[in-house]
C-alpha positions in Angstrom: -10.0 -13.3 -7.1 -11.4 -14.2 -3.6 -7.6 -14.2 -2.1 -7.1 -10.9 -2.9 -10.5 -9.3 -1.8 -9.6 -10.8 1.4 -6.2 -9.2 1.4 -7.5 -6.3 0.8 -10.2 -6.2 3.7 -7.4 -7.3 5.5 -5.5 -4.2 5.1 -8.2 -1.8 5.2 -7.6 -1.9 8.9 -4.3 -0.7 8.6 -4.6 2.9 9.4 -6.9 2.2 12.8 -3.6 -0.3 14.1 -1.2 2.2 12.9 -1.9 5.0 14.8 -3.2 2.4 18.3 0.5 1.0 17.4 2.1 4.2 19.4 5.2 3.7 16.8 7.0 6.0 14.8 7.2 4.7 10.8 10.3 3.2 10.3 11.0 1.2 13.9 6.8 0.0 12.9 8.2 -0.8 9.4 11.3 -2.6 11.0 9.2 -5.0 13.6 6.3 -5.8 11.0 9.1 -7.0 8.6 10.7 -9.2 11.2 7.9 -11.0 12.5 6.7 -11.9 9.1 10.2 -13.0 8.2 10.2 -15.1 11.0 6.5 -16.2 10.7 7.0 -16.6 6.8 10.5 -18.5 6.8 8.6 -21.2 9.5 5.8 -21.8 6.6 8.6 -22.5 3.6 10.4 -25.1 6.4 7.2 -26.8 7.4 5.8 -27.0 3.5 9.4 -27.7 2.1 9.6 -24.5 0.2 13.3 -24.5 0.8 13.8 -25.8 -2.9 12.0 -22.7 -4.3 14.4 -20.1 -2.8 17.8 -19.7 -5.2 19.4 -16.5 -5.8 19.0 -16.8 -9.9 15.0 -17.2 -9.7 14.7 -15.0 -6.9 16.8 -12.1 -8.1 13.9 -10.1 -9.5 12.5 -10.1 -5.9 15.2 -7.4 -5.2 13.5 -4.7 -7.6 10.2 -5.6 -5.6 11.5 -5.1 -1.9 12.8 -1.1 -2.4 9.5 -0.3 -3.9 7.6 -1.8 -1.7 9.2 -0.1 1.1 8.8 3.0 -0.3 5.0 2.7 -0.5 5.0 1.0 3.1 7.0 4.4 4.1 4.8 7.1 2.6 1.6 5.3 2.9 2.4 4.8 6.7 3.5 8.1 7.1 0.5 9.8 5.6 -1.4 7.6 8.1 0.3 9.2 10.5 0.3 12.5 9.9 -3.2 13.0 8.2 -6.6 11.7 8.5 -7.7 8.0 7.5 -9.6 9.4 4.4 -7.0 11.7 3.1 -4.4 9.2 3.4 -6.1 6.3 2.0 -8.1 8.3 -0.5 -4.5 9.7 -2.0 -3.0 6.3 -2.1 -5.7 5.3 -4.3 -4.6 7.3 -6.7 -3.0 4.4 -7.8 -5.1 2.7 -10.0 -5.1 5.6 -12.4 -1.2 5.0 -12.1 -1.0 1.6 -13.1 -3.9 2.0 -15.9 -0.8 4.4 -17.6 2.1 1.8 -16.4 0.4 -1.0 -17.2 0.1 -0.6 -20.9 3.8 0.8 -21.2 5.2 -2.8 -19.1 2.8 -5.2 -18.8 1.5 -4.2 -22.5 -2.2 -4.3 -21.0 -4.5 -2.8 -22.5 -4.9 1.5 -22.9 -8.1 3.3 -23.8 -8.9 7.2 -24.1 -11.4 6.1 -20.9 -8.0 6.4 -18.9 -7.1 10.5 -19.7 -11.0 11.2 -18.6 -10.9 9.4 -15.1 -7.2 10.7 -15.0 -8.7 14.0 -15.2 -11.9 13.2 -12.7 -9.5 11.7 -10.2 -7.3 14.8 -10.3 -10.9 17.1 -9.7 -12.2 14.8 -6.5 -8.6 15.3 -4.7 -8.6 18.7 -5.4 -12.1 19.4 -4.5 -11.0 16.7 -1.2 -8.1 19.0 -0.2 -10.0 22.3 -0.2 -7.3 24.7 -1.8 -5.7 24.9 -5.3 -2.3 23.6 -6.5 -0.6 26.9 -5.9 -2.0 26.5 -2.6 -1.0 23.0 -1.8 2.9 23.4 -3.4 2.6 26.9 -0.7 1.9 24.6 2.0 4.4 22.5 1.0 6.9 24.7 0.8 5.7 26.0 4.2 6.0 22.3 5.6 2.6 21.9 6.5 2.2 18.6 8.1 -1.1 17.7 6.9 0.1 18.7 3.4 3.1 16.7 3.7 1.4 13.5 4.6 -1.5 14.1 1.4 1.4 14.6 -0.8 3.0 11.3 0.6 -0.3 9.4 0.4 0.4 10.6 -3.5 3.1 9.2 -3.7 2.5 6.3 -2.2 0.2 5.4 -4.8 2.4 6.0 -7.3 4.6 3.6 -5.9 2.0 1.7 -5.5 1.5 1.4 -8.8 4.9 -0.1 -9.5 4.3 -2.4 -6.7 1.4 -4.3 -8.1 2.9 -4.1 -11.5 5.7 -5.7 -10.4 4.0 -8.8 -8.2 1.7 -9.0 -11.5 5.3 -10.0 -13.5 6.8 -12.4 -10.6 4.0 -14.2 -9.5 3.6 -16.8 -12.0 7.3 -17.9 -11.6 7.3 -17.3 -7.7 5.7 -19.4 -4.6 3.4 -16.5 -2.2 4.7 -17.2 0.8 8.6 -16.8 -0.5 7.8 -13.9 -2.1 6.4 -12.6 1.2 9.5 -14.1 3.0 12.4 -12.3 1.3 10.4 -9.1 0.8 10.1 -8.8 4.5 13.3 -10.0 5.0 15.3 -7.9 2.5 13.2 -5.1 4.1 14.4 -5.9 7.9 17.8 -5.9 6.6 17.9 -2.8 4.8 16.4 -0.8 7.8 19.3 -2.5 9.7 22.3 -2.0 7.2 21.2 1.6 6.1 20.2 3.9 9.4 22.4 4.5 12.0 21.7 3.6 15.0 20.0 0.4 14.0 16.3 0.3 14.0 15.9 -1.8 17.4 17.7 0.4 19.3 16.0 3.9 18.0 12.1 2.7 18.5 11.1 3.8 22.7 9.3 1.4 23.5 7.0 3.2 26.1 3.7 3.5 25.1 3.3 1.1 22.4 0.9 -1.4 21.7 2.7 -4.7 21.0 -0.6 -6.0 20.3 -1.0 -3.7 16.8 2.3 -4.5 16.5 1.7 -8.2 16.4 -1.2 -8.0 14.3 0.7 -6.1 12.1 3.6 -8.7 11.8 1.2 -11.6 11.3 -1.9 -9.9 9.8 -0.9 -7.2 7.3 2.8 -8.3 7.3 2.2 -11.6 6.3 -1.7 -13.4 5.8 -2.4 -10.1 3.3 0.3 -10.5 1.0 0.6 -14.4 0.5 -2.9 -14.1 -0.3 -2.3 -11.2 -2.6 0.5 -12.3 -4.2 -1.7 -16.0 -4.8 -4.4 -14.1 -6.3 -2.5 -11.8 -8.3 -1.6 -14.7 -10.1 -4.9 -15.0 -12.3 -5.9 -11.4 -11.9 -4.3 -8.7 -14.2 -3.0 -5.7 -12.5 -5.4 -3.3 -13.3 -8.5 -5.7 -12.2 -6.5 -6.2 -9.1 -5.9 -2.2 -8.3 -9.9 -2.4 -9.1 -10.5 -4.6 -6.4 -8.2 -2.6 -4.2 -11.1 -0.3 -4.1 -12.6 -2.1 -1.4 -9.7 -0.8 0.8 -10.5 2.9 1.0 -14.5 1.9 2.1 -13.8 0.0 4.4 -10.3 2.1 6.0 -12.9 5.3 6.1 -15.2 3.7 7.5 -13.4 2.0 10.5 -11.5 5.6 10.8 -14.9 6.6 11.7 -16.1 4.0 14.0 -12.5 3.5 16.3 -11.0 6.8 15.9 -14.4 9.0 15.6 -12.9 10.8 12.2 -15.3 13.0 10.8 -16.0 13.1 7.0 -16.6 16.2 5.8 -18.8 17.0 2.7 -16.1 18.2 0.4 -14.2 14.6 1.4 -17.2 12.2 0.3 -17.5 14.2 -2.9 -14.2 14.1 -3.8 -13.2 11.1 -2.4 -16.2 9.4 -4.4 -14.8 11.1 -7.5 -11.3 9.7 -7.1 -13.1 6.3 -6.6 -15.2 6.6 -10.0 -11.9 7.7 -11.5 -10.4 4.5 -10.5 -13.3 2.1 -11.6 -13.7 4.0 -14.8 -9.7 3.0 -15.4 -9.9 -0.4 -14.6 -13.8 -1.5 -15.3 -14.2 -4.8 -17.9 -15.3 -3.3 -21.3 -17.6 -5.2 -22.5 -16.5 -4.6 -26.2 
């Protein structure tokens, strides 16, 4: 369990070295893929992972690297376009997500506890986003950009959702650091087979940090998800979206401190609604 809290801390700082990157989403995507292919191919050479990488065993990985790059899109792009706590805050919808999945794929475990903090989590965003459905699908339709990024935090966490549900299926056949390895890679080369022009060549370089971009390679990219995808291993997915809980704290909070975001009342009470939502979901029962 301790691998994965510490992926998760890890990530919390995500949305801070996001927006000091200076990068639009995709090229950001692109580079943070390569360097952890790169960095993540030199660890299966130097441990002799080689053996572990066949296209039979490994074909499952190809469900897991659109979905994940799905999530990686919207959730970047709600960090881009909204604050911290919205966009982190929506993504962790995902919990209540996976406590429906879960049941229906994994055959965990589903209680009636699920349809009340389903409800709960749907009252703390609303109460988080200040204006009714009607009012957000308006905005929508208006193209509002803030609404545009909460409704792609949304569905980032549902995407989410499939994301852990899937590493919680391939883990116990798979090595971390090769599932880390062609994720990243199948991602890089997607970005450079699907867009015209190809990713390298569309990303201006002036003004960006290659710093956050580094630390998003090595860091995020890579560290995080070998030790996610280790710890998954023993941990069921909805104990592991449970633990993802850590993430929001700790991304609101460093919002706060590096990019002075303010937190409003009607964001801490429904933020800390969608939270109890989420623990309510995924909580041991002790019966």
């Amino acid at each position: 369990m301790i691998h994965v809290i510490t992926a998760i801390v890890l990530w919390s700082s995500l949305g801070v070295v996001i927006r000091l990157s200076g990068m639009d989403v995709l090229p950001l995507i692109f580079y943070a893929a390569l360097i952890s292919s790169i960095l993540s191919g030199a660890i299966i050479v130097l441990l002799n992972l080689r053996k572990d990488i066949n296209c039979r065993s490994l074909f499952p990985l190809l469900i897991l690297a659109p979905v994940s790059l799905i999530n990686t899109f919207t959730f970047f792009y709600a960090y881009k376009h909204t604050s911290i706590a919205n966009a982190v805050i929506t993504h962790y919808t995902a919990p209540v997500f996976v406590a429906f999945l879960a049941p229906l794929i994994l055959r965990e475990r589903f209680t009636f506890k699920t349809l009340i903090a389903a409800t709960i989590a749907m009252a703390g965003l609303w109460i988080m986003l200040g204006f009714s459905p009607k009012e957000f699908i308006d905005a929508l339709l208006r193209k509002d950009e803030n609404s545009l990024a909460i409704a792609s935090g949304l569905f980032s966490g549902l995407a989410y959702a499939f994301v852990v549900i899937i590493i919680r299926a391939l883990t116990v056949n798979h090595h971390p650091v090769v599932m880390t390895f062609v994720q990243n890679s199948l991602i890089t080369a997607g970005l450079l087979l699907l867009l015209s022009p190809p990713i390298p060549f569309k990303a201006n370089l002036e003004g960006i940090n290659i710093y956050a971009v580094l630390i998003m390679g090595v860091v995020h990219s890579t560290i995080a998800p070998v030790l996610y995808f280790h710890g998954m291993k023993t941990v069921t997915a909805q104990r592991g979206a449970l633990i993802g809980y850590l993430e929001p704290v700790f991304s609101i909070i460093l919002g706060v401190l590096f990019l002075k975001e303010i937190i409003d009342l009607k964001a801490a009470i429904g933020g800390a609604l969608v939270l109890l939502s989420g623990y309510m979901t995924i909580k041991k029962r002790k019966d």
